[in-house]
PAVO-200973 format. One record per residue (C-alpha): chain; x, z, y. Coordinates in Angstrom, 2 decimals. Layout:
BEGIN
NODE  mol  u  w  v
NODE  A  X  Z  Y;
...
This chain:
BEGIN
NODE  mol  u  w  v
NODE  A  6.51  9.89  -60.26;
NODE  A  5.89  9.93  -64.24;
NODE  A  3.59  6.80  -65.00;
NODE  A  0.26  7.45  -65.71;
NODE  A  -2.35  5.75  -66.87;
NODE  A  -5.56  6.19  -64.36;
NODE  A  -7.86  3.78  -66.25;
NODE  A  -8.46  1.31  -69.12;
NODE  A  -11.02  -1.76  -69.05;
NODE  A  -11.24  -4.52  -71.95;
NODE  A  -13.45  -7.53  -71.13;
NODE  A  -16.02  -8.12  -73.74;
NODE  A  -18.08  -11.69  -73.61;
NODE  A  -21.31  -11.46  -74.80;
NODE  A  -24.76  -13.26  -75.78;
NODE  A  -27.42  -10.52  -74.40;
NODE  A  -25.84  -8.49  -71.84;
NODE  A  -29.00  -6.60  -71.99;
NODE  A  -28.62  -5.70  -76.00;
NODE  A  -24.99  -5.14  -75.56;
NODE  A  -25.83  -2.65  -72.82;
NODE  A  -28.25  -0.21  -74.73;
NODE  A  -25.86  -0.52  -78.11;
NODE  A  -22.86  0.98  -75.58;
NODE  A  -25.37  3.18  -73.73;
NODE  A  -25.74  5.12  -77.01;
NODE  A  -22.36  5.54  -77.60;
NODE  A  -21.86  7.43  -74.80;
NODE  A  -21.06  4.56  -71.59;
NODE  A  -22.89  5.00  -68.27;
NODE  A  -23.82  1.61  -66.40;
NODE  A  -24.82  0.53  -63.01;
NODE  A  -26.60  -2.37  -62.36;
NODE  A  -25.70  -5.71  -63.49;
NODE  A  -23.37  -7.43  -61.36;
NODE  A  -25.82  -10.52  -60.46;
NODE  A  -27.39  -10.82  -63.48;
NODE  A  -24.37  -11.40  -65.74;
NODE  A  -21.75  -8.90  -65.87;
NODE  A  -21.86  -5.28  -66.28;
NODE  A  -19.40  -2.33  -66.37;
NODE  A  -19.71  1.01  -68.50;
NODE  A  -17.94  3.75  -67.87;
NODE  A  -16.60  6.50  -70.24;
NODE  A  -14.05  9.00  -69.22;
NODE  A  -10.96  7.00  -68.37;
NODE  A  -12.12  4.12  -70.04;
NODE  A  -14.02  1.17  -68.39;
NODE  A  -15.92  -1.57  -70.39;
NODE  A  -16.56  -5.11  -68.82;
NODE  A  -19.07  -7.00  -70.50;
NODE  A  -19.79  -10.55  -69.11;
NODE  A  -22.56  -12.78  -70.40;
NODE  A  -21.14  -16.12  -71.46;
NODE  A  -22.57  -19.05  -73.36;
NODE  A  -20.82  -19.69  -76.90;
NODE  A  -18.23  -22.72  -75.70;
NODE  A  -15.92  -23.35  -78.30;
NODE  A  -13.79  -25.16  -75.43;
NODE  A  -13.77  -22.52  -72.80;
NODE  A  -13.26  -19.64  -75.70;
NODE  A  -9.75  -21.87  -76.62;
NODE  A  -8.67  -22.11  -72.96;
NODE  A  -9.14  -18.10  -72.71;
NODE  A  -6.78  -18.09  -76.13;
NODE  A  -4.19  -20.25  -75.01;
NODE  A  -3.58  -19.70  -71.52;
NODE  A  -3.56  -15.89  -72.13;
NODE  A  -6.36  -14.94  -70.03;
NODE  A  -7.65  -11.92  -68.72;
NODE  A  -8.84  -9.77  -71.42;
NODE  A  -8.55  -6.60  -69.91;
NODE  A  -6.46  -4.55  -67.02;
NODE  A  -5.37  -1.23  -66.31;
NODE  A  -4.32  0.97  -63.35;
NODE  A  -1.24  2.79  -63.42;
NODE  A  -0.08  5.68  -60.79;
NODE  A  3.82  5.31  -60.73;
NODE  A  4.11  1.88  -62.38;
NODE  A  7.14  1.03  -60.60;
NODE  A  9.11  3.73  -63.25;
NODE  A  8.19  0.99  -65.97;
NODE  A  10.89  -1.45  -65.08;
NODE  A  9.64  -4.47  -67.51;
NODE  A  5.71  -3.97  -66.23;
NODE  A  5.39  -5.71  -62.79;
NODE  A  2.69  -3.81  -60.59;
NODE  A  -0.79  -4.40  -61.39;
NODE  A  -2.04  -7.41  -58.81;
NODE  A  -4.02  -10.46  -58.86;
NODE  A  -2.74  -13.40  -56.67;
NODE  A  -3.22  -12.03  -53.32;
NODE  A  -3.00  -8.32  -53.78;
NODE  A  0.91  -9.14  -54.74;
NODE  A  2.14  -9.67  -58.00;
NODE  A  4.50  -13.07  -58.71;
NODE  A  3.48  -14.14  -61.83;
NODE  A  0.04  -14.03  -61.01;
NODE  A  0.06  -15.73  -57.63;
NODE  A  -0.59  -18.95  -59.77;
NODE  A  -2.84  -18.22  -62.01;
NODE  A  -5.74  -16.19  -60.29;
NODE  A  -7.79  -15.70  -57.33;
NODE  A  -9.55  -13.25  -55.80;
NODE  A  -12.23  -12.37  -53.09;
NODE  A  -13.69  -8.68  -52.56;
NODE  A  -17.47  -8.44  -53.53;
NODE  A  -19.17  -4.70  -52.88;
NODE  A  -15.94  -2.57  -53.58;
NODE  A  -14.97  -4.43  -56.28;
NODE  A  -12.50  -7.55  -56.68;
NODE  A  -13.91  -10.89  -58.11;
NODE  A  -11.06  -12.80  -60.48;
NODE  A  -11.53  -16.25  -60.97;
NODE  A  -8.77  -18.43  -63.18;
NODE  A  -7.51  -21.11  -60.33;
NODE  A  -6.95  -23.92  -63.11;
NODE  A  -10.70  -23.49  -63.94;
NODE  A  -12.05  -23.35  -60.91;
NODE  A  -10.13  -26.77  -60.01;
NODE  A  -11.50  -28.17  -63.19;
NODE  A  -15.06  -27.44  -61.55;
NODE  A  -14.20  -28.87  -58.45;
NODE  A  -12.84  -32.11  -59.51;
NODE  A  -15.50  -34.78  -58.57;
NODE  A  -15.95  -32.49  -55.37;
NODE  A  -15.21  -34.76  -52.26;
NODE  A  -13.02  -33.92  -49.47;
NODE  A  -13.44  -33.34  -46.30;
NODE  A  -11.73  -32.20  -43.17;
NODE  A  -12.35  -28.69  -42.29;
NODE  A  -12.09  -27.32  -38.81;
NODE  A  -9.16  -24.53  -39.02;
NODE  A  -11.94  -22.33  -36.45;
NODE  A  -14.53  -22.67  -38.99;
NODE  A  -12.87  -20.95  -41.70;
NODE  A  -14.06  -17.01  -42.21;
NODE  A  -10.76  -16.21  -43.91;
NODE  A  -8.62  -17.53  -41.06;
NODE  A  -8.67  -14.44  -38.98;
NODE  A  -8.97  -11.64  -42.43;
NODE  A  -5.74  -10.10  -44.37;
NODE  A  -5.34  -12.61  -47.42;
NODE  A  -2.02  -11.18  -48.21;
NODE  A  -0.89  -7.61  -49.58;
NODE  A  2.01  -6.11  -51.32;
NODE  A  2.85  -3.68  -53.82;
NODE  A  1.95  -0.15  -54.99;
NODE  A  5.25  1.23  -53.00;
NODE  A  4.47  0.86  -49.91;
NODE  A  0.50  1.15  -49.84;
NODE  A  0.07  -2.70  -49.70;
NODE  A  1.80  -3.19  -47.11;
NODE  A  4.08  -6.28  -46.85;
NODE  A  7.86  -5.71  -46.59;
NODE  A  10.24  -8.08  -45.06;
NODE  A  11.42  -9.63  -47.97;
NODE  A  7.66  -10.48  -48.81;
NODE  A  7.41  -11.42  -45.39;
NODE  A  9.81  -13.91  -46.29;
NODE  A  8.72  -15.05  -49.30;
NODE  A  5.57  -16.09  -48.10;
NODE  A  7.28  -17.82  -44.87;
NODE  A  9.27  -19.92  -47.83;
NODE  A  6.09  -20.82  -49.58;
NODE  A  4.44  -21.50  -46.28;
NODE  A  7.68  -24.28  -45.16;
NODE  A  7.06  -26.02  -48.42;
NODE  A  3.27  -26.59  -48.82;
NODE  A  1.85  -30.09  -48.37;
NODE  A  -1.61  -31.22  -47.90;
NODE  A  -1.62  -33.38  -50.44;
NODE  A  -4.36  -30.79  -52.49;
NODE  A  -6.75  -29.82  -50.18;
NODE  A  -8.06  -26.14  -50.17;
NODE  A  -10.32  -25.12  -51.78;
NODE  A  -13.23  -22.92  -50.86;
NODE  A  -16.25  -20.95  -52.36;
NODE  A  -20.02  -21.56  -51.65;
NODE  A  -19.89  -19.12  -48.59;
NODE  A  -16.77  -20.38  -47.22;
NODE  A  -14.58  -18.29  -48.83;
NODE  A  -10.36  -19.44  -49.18;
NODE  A  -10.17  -19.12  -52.59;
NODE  A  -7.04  -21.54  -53.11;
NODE  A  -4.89  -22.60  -50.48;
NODE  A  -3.85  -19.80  -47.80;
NODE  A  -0.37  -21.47  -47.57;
NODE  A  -1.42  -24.56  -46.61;
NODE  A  -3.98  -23.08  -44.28;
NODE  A  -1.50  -21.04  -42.21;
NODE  A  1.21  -24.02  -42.32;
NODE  A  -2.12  -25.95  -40.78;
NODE  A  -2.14  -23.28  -37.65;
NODE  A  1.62  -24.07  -37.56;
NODE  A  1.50  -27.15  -36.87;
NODE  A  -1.36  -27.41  -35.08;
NODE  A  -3.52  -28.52  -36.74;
NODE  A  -7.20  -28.63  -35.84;
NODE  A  -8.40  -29.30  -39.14;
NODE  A  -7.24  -29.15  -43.00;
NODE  A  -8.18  -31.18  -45.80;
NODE  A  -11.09  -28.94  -48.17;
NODE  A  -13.24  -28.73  -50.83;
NODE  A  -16.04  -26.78  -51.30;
NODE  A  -18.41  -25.58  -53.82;
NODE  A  -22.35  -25.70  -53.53;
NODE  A  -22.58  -22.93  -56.01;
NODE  A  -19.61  -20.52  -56.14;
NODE  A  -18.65  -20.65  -60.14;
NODE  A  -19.20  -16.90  -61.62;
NODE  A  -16.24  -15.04  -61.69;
NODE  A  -13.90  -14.17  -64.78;
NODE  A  -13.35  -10.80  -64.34;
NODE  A  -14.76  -8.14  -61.58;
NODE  A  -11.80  -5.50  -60.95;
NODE  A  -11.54  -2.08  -59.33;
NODE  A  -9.86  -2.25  -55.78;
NODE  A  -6.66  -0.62  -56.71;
NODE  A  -6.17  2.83  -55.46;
NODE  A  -2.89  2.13  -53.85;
NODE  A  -4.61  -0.74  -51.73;
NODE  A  -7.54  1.48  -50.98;
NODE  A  -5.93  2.15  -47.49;
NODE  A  -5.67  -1.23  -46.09;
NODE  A  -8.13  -3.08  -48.25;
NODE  A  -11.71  -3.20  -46.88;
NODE  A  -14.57  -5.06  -48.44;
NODE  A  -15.99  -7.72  -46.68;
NODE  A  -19.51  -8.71  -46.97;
NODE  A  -21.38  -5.44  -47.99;
């Protein structure tokens, strides 16, 4: 299959995510309804805009600069022809070098992203406490997926991989987990916990789920096996 580019969608932060809607609205972008308040996505042809509203922090704009954050993403039919672009994934939807930096839960047909390393830095002075494995939502839901190949579907060798990953976990960092209970670090250690048999892991948990950095598309290659929950 010839590549081919199926959409575009830069992030934009902003101060009035009201303002910034009506100047875009004239220039042709069609929006929904604000996602909570705070983020909103036009839509123009091919070409998506995400606009979030976020505070002027000097500190939090640097950490976006260094660490390369998300500034925008793409979907691509037939990426696998582009040898030197991996697949387009966050964390659990498959790719490698983004199993480490970001997270993701779906939300209403769309994928929340959340930088891990930030959300770790929010939940620093959170305390810790033992989780029962049974109480945990995301212990019986599909937290894994592969690649654009095979549908999202896991092949052997992935299989594999996330056996390896699983052998070498320790508890020593707890898991961490949203507002509503959510895994939204730590599905290693939580299945190595079921190994063992463990009746309960070590966790940490937000009061208030921290907003999201970026709210995706559900690829269309993982539309098959990759069902919202919460709607």
């Amino acid at each position: 299959m010839k590549p081919r580019l199926t959409y575009f969608a830069p992030q934009f932060l902003v101060d009035d995510l009201a303002r910034s809607m009506s100047y875009y609205a004239k220039l042709g972008f069609t929006f929904g309804e604000p996602w909570e308040g705070f983020y909103a996505i036009g839509q123009l042809d091919r070409l998506e805009l995400h606009m979030k509203e976020a505070p002027k922090n000097l500190d939090e704009r640097r950490h976006r600069r260094d660490n390369e954050h998300l500034d925008a993403s793409a979907g691509v039919d037939g990426i696998e022809a582009l040898q030197s672009i991996r697949p387009q994934s966050l964390c659990h939807l498959g790719a490698a070098d983004m199993k480490e930096r970001y997270t993701t839960l779906p939300h209403h047909g769309r994928i929340q992203v959340w930088d891990i390393e930030r959300l770790w830095q929010h939940a620093k002075d959170l305390p810790v406490t033992l989780m029962p494995l049974h109480a945990i939502s995301d212990y019986d839901t599909v937290c894994w997926y592969g690649t654009p190949s095979n549908w999202g579907r896991l092949t052997c060798r992935e299989v594999v991989e996330h056996i390896q990953r699983i052998n070498v976990v320790t508890f020593d960092t707890p898991i961490l987990l949203s507002a509503e209970g959510r895994v939204m670090d730590g599905f290693h250690r939580l299945a190595k916990a079921h190994l063992l048999g463990m009746s309960a892991i070590p966790a940490v948990q937000f009061a208030v789920t921290p907003q999201p950095d970026a709210i995706e598309r559900v690829p269309a290659w993982l539309s098959k096996l990759f069902e919202p929950v919460g709607e």
